[in-house]
N, C-alpha and C positions, 0 to 999 in steps of 0.2 A: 573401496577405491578412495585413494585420500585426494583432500581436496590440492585444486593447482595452488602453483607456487606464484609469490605474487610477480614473478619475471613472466611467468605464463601468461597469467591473466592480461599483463603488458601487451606481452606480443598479439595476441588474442581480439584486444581491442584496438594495434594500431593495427591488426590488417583489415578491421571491420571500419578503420578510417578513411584505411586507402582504398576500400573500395565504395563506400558512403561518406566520403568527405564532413557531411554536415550532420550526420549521427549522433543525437544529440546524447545518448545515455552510453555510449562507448566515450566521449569526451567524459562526460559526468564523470565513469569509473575512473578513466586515465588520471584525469585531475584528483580526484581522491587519493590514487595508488599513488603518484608522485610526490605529492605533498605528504604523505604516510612516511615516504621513503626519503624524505631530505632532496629529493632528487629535483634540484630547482633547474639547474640549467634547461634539462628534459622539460619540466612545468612552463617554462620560457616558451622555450620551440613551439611547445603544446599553444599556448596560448597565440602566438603570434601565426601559427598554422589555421587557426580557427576564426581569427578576426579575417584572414585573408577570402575565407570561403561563405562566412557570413556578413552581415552585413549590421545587426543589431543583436546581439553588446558589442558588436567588434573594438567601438572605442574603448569600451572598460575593459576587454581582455590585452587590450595592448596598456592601458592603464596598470592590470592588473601586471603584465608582466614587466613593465620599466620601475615598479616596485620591489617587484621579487631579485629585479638585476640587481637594485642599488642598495639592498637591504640581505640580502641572502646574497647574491655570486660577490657582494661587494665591487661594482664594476660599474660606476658612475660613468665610464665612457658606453658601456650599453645600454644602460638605464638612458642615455641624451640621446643615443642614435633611435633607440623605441619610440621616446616621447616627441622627437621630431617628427618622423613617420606620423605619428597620431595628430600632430597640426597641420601635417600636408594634408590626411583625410578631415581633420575638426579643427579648422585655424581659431574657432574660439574655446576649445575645452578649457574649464577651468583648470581643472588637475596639471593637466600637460604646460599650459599658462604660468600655471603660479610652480611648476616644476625646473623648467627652464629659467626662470627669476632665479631659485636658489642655485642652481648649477654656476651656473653665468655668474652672479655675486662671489659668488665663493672663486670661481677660478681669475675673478678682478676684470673680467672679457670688460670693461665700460663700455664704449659704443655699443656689444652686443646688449648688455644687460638695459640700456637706456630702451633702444629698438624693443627690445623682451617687454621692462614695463609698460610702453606705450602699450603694446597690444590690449598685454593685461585690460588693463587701463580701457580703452576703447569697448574690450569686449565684460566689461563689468555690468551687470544689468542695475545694481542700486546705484546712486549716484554719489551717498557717503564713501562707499568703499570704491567705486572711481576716483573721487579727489585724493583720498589716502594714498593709492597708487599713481597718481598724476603729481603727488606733492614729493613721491619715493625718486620718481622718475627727474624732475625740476634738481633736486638734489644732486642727482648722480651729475646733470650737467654743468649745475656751479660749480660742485667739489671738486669731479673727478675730471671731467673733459675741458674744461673753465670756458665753457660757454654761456655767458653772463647773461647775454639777448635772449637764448631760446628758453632757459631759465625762466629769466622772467614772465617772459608768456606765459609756462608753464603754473608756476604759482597763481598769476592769477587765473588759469583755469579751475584749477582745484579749489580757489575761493568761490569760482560760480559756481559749480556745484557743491560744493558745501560749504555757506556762508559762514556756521560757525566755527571751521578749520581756521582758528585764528596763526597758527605758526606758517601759515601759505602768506596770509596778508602780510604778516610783518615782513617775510622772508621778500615775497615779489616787491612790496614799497620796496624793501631797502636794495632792492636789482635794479626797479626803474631809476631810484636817486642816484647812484652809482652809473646809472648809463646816460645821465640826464633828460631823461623820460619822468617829467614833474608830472604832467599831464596826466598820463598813465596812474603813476604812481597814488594821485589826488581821486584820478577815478575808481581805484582799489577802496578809497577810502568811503566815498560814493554809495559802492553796490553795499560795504558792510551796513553803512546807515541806513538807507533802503532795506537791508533785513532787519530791520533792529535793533542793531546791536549792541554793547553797551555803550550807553551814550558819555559818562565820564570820561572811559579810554578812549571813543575814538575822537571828543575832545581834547584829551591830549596827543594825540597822533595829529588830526588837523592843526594845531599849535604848532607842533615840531615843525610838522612840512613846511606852513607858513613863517617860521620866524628863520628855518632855512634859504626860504625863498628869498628872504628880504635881502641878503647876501648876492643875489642874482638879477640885479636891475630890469633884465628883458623878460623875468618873468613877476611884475611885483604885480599884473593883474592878476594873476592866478594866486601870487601872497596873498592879495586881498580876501579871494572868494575862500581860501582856506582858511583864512585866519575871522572870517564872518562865521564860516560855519562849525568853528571854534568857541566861539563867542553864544551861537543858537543853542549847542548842545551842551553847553555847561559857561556859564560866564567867566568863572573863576580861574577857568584852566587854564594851567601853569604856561607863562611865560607871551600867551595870547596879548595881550594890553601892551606891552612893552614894546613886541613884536608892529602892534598898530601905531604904533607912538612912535618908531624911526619909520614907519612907511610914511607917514602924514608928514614929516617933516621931510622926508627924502628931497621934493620939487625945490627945497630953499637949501637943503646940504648938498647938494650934488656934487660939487664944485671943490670945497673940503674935502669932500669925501674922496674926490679924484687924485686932488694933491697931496692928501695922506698918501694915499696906494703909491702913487710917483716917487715919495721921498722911500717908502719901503720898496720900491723895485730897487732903488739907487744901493741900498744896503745891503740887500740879497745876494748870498752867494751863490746860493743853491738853482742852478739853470732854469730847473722846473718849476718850481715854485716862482721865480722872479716870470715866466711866461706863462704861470697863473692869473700873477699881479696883472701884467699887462692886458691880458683878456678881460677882467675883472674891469679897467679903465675901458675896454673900448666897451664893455657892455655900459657904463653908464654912460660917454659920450652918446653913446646910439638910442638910448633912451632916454634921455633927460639933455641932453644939449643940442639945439635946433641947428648949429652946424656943424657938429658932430662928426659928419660921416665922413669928410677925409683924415679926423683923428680916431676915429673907431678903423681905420681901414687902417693906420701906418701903425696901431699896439699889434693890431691882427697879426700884421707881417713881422714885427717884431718878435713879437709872443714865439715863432715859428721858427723863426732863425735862431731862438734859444732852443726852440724842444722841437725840432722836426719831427714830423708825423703824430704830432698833439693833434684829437680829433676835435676835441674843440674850437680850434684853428679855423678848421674847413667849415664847421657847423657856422659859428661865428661871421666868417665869408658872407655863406650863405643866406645867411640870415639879413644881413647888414645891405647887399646888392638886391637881392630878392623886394625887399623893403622899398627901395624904388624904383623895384619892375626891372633893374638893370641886369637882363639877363648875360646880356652880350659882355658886358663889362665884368660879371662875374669870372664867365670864361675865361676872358686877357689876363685878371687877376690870379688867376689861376697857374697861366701859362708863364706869366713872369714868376711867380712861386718855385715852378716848376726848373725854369732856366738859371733860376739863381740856389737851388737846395743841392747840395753834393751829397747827403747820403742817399742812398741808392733804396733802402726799405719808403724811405719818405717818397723818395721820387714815385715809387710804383706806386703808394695811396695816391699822389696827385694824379697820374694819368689817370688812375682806376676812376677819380672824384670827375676828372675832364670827359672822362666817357660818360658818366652817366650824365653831365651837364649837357654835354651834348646830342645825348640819344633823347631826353627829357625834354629838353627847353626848346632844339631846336629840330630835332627828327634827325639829325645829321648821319646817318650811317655811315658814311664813309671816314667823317672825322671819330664818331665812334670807334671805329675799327683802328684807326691809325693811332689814336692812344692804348686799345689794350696790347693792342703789335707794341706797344714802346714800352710794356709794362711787365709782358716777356720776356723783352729783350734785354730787361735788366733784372728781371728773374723769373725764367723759364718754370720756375716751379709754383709759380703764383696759382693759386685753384679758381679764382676767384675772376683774374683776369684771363685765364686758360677758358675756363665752361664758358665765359659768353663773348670770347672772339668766334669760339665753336659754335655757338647758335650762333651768332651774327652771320659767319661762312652756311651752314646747311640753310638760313632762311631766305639767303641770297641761291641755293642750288649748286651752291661752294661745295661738295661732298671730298675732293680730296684734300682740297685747305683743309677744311674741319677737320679730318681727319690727320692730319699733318700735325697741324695744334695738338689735338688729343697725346699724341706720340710724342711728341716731343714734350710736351708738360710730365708722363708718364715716365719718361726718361729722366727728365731733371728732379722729381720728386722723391724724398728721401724717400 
């Protein structure tokens, strides 16, 4: 009697399937015979039939088969449908994890790949190889989406968990300087010292910050403490001393220094830059000139009427009214901003700045509302002023407002 043919032995073991599902030496053959036989698709099925009935390896059999799709059938579209399947049952597998990264990368998806690393990322148990994937992820959001804010965060995540990821640190400083988040940026500087690190460079890193700052009137306390612990960690380092030498002398320059900037606004042709200059002057009226503050208020509004919706503008405002408690007065400054700017992107930052002044400072929900309603009205497709007219309406019991927002933002949105 010769022995079965290996189609025999096949059918032989899937009816010992279908009638024992979880059979474990009728799979054992099947997977033998198939893989003997090139027969990947079958090996696929095989596997994905058998994760369904058991419960442990099931993750690695569906591992196993979104390998065989993307390497054997060549069919990266079922190799991603498998390996999703497998995070809806193991939303932390590695495999499946760091599989969906390469898919995603490769096909340029960014927000999904950003969404992909974070997990990663989250579900990393060592904490070097979380910052590596926290620092892949920060990346994708400066480069690819140019979200400079959540960037930021990101890198200096990746520096708390792994302090000596020095290209996180450089990377998040130079996001908070560019957002001007000094603060931040000084604290990056901070936690590296705090691990130890090396104290030559992050001498010259606090050097940099601090001789930056000096350039920034409203932060020259913060110059100070940068350019001190410049001075702790290496005396010599580059450009520190010099840096100390115009901050000591700032309280007797101030004044020069304003009237320089004023004859270089007058010269300027360039809009932005000349409502650099101007901000530049009302930072140091507001810090160094005792009445100051209605010529730090009238560069503000100049500065604005050259570069509308310059965020510094509004920071500046803010900073300058805040300063003496004037909340109420911020607002009006605000409103007149508002009444006298003709471009229309500028106007919806100002209502968007007026809502939150007024949901902050004063509880105002109604005026809240009545700014991002205006901030709609001049562009429906605002996401920003859309999602929290929409909470405002649902936490008022508003459900078909909010609902109305929703729709109509959805509609206006490219």
């Amino acid at each position: 009697m010769s022995a079965p043919s290996v189609d025999e032995r096949i059918r032989a073991n899937l009816e010992t399937l279908d009638a024992a599902p979880g059979d474990l030496a009728a799979f054992r053959e099947l997977e033998e015979l198939y893989e003997g036989a090139a027969r990947w698709e079958e090996l696929v099925a095989l596997y994905e039939a058998r994760a369904r009935v058991v419960h442990e390896p099931g993750a690695e059999l569906l591992a196993r088969a979104a390998e065989i799709a993307r390497r054997r059938l060549g069919s990266p579209a079922r190799a991603e449908e498998i390996w999703r399947r497998l995070l809806r049952a193991e939303p932390g597998h590695p495999a499946a994890l760091r599989a969906m990264v390469g898919i995603l990368e490769e096909r340029e998806d960014w927000p999904a790949l950003a969404a992909a690393l974070e997990r990663e990322a989250l579900a990393a148990a060592d904490p070097v190889e979380s910052a590596r994937l926290t620092l892949r992820h920060a990346k994708v959001q400066e480069e690819r989406l140019g979200r400079r804010d959540r960037a930021a965060l990101l890198y200096a995540r990746a520096a708390r968990l792994d302090p000596g990821l020095e290209e996180a640190r450089v990377r998040g400083m130079a996001c908070f300087v560019a957002l001007r988040r000094f603060g931040q940026a000084k604290r990056m500087l901070d936690a590296a010292r705090d691990a130890r690190g090396d104290r030559r460079a992050l001498a010259r890193e606090y050097a940099r910050i601090g001789a930056a700052l000096v350039e920034e009137p409203l932060e020259h306390d913060l110059a100070t403490d940068a350019l001190i612990e410049a001075a702790t960690l290496d005396r010599a380092a580059p450009g520190a001393a010099e840096a100390r030498e115009r901050l000591k002398a700032y309280p007797r320059s101030w004044r020069e220094e304003a009237r320089a900037l004023d004859g270089e606004v007058e010269r300027e042709a360039d809009r932005r830059e000349a409502a650099r200059k101007h901000l530049r002057i009302a930072q140091v009226h507001a810090a160094y000139d005792p009445e100051g503050w209605p010529r730090a208020v009238e560069r503000i509004v100049r500065a604005w009427s050259l570069a509308p919706g310059e965020p510094f503008a509004l920071e500046m405002l803010e900073k300058v009214y805040a300063e003496r408690g004037d909340h109420r007065g911020h607002a009006d400054a605000l409103e007149r901003l508002a009444s006298g700017t003709k471009d229309r992107a500028a106007q919806v930052i100002l209502q968007i700045e007026l809502a939150r002044v007024h949901l902050v400072r004063f509880g105002d929900g109604e005026r809240t509302l009545r700014a991002l309603e205006r901030a709609l009205e001049l562009d429906a497709a605002c996401e920003s002023a859309a999602l929290q007219a929409f909470e405002h309406h649902v936490d008022a019991g508003r459900f078909e407002e909010a609902l109305g927002v929703l729709e109509r933002h959805v509609a206006a949105a490219p």
